[in-house]
Every structure is written in C-alpha cells, then in structure tokens.
N, C-alpha and C positions, 0 to 999 in steps of 0.2 A: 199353664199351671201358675207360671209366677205373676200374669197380668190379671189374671182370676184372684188372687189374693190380695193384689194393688188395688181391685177393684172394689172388693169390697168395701173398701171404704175412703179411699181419695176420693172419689167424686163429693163424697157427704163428710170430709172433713175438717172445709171450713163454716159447714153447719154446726158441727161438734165442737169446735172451740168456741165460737158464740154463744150457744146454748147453753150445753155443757160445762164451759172451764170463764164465759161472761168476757171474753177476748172481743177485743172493739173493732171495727174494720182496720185502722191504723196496727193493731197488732196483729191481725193476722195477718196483711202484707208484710209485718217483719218477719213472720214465720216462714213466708214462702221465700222472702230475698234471702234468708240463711241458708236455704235448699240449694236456691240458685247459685248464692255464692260459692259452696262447698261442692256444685257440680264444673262448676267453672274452673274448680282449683285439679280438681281429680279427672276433667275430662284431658286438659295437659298432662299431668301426670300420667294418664293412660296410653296417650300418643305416646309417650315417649317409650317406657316397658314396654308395648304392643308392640315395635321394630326390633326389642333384643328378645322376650323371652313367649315363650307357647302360647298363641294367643286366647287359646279354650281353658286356661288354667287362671287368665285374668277377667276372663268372663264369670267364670265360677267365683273367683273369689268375690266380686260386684254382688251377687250373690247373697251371698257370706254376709257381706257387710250389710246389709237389707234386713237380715234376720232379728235381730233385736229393735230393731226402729219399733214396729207395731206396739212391742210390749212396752217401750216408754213410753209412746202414748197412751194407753192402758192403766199404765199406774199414775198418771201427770194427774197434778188435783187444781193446779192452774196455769195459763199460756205459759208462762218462764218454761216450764217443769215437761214442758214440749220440744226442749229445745234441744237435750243428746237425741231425741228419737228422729228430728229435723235436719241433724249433723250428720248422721247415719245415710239418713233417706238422700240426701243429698251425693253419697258417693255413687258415683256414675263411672267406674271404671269399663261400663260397656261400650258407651260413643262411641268412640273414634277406632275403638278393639274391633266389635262387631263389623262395623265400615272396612276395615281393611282386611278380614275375614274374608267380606261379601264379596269383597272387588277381588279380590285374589280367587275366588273358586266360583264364581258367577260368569255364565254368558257373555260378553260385553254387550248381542246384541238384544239382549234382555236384560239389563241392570237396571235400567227403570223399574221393572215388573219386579225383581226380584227382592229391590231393597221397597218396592211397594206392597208385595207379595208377606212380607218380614212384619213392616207394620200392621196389614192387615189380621196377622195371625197374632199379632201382639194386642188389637182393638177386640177380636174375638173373645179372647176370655175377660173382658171388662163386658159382653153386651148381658152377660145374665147376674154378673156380680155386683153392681150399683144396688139391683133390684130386691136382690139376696140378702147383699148388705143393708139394707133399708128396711127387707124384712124384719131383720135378726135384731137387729135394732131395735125399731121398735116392740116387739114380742119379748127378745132377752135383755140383751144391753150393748152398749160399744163396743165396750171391754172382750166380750165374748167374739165381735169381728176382728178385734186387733190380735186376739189371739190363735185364731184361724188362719187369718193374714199370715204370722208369723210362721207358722207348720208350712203353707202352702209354700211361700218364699225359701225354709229350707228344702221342698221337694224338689223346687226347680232348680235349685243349684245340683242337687246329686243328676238329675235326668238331664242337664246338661255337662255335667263330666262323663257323660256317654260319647260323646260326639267327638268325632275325629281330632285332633291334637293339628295346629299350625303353626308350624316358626319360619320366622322372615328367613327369606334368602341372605345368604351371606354374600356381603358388600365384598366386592373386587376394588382393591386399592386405587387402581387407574379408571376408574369411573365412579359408582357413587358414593364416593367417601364419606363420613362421616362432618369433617368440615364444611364438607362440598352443601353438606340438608340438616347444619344446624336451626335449632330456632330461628334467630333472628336474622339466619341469612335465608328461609324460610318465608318471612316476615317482609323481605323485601320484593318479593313476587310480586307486581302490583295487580295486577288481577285476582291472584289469589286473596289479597288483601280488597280487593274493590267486592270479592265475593263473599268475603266477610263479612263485610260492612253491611251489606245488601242482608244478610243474613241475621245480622244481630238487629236488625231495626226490625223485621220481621218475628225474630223470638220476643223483643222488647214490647212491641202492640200484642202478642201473643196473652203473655203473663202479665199485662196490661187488665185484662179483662178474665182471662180462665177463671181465677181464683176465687172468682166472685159468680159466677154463672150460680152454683146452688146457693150460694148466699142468697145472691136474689131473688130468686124463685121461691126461696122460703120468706125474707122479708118484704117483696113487694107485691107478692102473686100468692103469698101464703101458702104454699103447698107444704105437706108430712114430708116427713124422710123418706115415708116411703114411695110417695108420688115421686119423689126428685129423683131417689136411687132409677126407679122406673124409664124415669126421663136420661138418667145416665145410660144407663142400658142403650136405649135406643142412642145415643149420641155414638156410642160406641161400633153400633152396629150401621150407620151411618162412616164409621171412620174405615171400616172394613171393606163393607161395599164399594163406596166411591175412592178408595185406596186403588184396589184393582185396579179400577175404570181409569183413574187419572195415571197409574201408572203403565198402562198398554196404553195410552195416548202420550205419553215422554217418550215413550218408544217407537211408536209407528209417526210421531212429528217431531217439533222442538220443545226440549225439555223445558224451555221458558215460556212457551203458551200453557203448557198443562200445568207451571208455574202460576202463572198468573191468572187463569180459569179457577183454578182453586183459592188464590186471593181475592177474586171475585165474589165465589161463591159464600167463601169467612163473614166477606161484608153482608152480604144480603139475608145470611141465617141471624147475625147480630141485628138489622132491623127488624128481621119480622119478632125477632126476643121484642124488641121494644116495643112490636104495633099490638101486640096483643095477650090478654092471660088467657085466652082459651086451651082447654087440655091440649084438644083436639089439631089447633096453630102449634101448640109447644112440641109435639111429637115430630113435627115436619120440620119443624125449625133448628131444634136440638139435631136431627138425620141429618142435617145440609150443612151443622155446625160440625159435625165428625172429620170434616176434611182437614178441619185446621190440624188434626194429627198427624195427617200425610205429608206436611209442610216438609218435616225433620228428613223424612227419607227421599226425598225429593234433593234437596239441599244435597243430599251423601250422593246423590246420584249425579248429581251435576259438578261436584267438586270432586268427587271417590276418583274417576277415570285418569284427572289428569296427573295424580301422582304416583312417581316409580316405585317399586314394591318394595326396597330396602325400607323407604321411610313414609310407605305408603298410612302406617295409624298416625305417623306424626303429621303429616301432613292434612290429613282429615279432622285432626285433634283442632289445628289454626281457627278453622270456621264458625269448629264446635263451640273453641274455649270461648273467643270472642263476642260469640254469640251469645252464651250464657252470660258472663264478664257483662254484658251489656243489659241483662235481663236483671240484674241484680236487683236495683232499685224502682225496675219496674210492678213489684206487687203491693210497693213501699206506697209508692207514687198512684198506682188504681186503689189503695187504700183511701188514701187521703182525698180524692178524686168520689168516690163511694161514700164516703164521711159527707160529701158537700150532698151530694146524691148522687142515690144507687144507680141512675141514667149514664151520669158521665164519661166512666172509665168505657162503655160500651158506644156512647158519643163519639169520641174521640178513637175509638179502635174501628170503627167504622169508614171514619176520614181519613187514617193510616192506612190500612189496608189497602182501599180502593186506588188511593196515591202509589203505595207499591205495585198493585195489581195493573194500575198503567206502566210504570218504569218497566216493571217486566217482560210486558206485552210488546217494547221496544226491541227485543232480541239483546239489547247488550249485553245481556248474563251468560249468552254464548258463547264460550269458550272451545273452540276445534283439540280436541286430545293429540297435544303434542307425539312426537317420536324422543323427542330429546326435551326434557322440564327446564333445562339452559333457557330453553327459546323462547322461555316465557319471562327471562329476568329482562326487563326494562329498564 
C-alpha cells in the first residue's frame, strides 16, 4: 500500500520539478541531498529508539511522517517551495527499525531471503504505480498523484499497526550494557566500520545516477510521462523478481558473491541505458536495472546477524547512517555532472560499480557471526 503510493510518483518526480516548477539539474540534486541528508540524521535517531521502545510503533510513526510530504509537493509553485515536503520525505525512522525487527523474528538460515523477500514486496507495489502515476498525470494533473500518494501512505501506516508489537530484550547489567554498545564505542568495530564504508560508496554511485534515470529518458530519449512511469513499472518489477533470485543465492552461497553479481549486473543495465533509445532495449534494461534496489537489503543481511539484540537497531542504524551521511552530496554532485552532460553521472556509476563489484567478489565483506560482538573489537 504505501510503496504503491511512493510510486506513483517518485519515479516521475524529477520530471515534475524540471517541467513543472523549471528546477535545473543543479537543483534537483539539491532536492534529493536534502532527502538524504534528513534520512541520514533520522536513520541514527531510529537505531537508537528501536533498542529502548516498541519497534512497530516506530515504524508506524515513519509513516506518519510521509503523510504530508505528497501534499507540499502538490501545493510547491517553485523548487524552494519543495523543500518541507523533501524534509518530510526524508524521515526514514524504518532503516535500521525494520532490520532489527527482521533479524529478531527471521530464520537465520533464511535472512537473505527474508530481508530479500521485504524488498521484493516493497518493489511490487511500484511495478503498476510509475504507470498509473504517468497515466494520471498526463489525463489529470500531479497534484491529483500527490494527493493519492498522500491517502495511500496514511493507509499504510494504520494496516501496519496491525502487526505484532516488538520490544528489545532487556540488557542484563553483566553483559550488554549500555556503555558496553554506545555509539562511538560501536564505531570502533573495525569491520563493522570497513562495512560501512563499503557500504556508503555503494549508496554514493547509487544516488549518483538514480535521480536522473527519468530525467534522462525524458530529455535525451524524449519519452512522455507516461512512457517513463511505464518504464518505472517495469524497473520495479525487475527489482522484485531478481530480489528473490539474488536473495535464495545469499543464502544457498556467500553473501558477497550475490553481493557483487548484483553490482555487476547495476553496471551493465546502466550501459545498455547508454547504447540505446529503443523502447524495446529500455524495457530490458530498466528489468536488470531493479536490482540496484536489492543492494539495501543485502547490506541489512550481511551486517543485521552480527549484532546482539539489546542493541541490535543501533547497530544496523552504523551502516545505515553512514551510508546515507555519505550519499548526501552525491545527487548534488550527478547534478552538476548531468549539467555538463546527461551521459556522465551514468559514465562514472558505471566505473564505480564494476570497481565495487570486483572488491566484492574478493570475499572480504565476509564476516563469520560472532558468539560474542567483543570478538570483533580490534
């Protein structure tokens, strides 16, 4: 319900600031780094509530805060006037919530699958809403998708205050204390820290290029809104499918080949964008481009196991925060990059990717799930 609402019109809404509100590539990167920014500040924030209080009651209120975004954009009559609905959008109290939800009431010897299983059902209601969205658009108006968006996002917050209530275990004073999994002794992990890191360079080529996929299809390949929303669809349904697939291969191998097949795959859906306008190439290309959604839950899956449950959101929150933290100035930056030309930002994510997609293929992201999270401080 609520990614069917998202859908409607994220795929096609840095078409609508261009067109619509005459926002330059340069501003629309600032509009996506203020997203980032404010997911970055609240994905911390979330680690750390998600270990004291009900973790379905922080998910809902994530929610909550979604509700009004649609309608500022709706009323915005220029980019500025975009920027409470961007502040909004940007609250992300689910990350590191959700993650420690999963890891807590999930299989371990399915955690792949399950946090791949998450995404895929979150990619699902984007495969018919681009389309929808692109219809309604051009037939009605924006206005009329942001204000559906809106309903839809409050439906999903009530039908998940249906779902079971989880609160952290209470910490036993002689083992995981509080001191023991503050932040920044948290911080000193070094592998948790080196997964980080691995992690934010991966979101940073992400939001490198995303932001601009229907940008481009509108100004260099000239497609409607509605072709594009079409082409979101399928990107979507793409993200679903090959969601599964790579997440039952995390599971039945190493989570850092199914890691890096999917960074493979990022690369080579981003050239064939380049080699060609044909519909027919774009349909196949956008499907092989879906994976890049699978990235996020992959990550939770590879880092989710090794933290102990007292401070199992904060600890997932690390990878998150950082990762985002590091994506900030990445849509700033494929703006400016997009300014010189539209090829670039897609140039350069290309060469990233591929770079990651070998470090990965390395095994070092490997991590064996501790008994004791001690064993990991170096």
């Amino acid at each position: 319900m609520g990614s069917f609402g998202d859908g409607l019109y994220a795929y096609l809404l840095p078409v609508y600031m261009t067109e619509n509100l005459k926002a330059s590539s340069i501003e629309v990167g600032t509009l996506f780094a203020v997203v980032n920014l404010l997911a970055a500040s609240t994905l911390l924030l979330a680690g750390v509530i998600a270990d004291r209080y009900d973790r379905k009651k922080i998910m809902v209120a994530g929610w909550i805060a979604w509700v009004p975004a649609p309608l500022f954009f709706a009323l915005a009559r220029n980019w500025t006037e975009m920027l409470p609905g961007m502040v909004l959008w940007g609250v992300w109290l689910g990350g590191p919530t959700v993650t420690a939800y999963v890891v807590t009431s999930a299989s371990k010897d399915r955690l792949t699958l399950s946090f791949a299983t998450i995404s895929a059902s979150w990619s699902l209601g984007y495969v018919i809403s681009p389309a929808l969205g692109g219809y309604l658009a051009s037939k009605l108006s924006m206005r009329v998708v942001f204000i559906l968006a809106s309903i839809l996002y409050a439906s999903a917050g009530l039908i998940l205050s249906l779902i079971s209530s989880q609160k952290p275990a209470i910490r036993k004073p002689e083992s995981h204390s509080e001191e023991n999994y503050s932040f920044f002794r948290l911080l000193r992990i070094k592998r948790l820290l080196m997964l980080s890191l691995f992690f934010a360079s991966v979101m940073f080529t992400l939001m490198l290029f995303r932001p601009f996929i229907s940008k481009f299809l509108a100004d260099v390949y000239g497609y409607s809104q509605l072709e594009i929303g079409v082409s979101g669809s399928v990107l979507f349904l793409g993200s679903s499918v090959l969601g599964i697939l790579i997440g039952r291969l995390g599971d039945r191998g190493r989570k850092s080949y199914a890691l890096a097949s999917t960074l493979a795959l990022c690369g080579l859906s981003l050239t064939l964008l380049l080699a060609s306008r044909d519909f027919r190439i774009l349909i196949i290309t956008v499907f092989l481009a879906g994976c890049s959604y699978t990235l996020w839950s992959l990550m939770n899956a590879i880092v989710g196991p090794l933290a102990p449950e007292p401070v199992r959101a904060r600890w997932a929150s690390i990878p998150q925060t950082v990762s985002m933290f590091s994506s900030i100035m990445a849509p700033y930056v494929g703006g400016v990059l997009y300014g010189v030309s539209p090829y670039y930002p897609f140039e350069v994510a290309i060469v990233m990717v591929l770079l990651l997609a070998l470090l990965a293929s390395t095994g070092i992201l490997e991590v064996a799930e501790p008994k004791h999270p001690q064993n990991l401080m170096l």
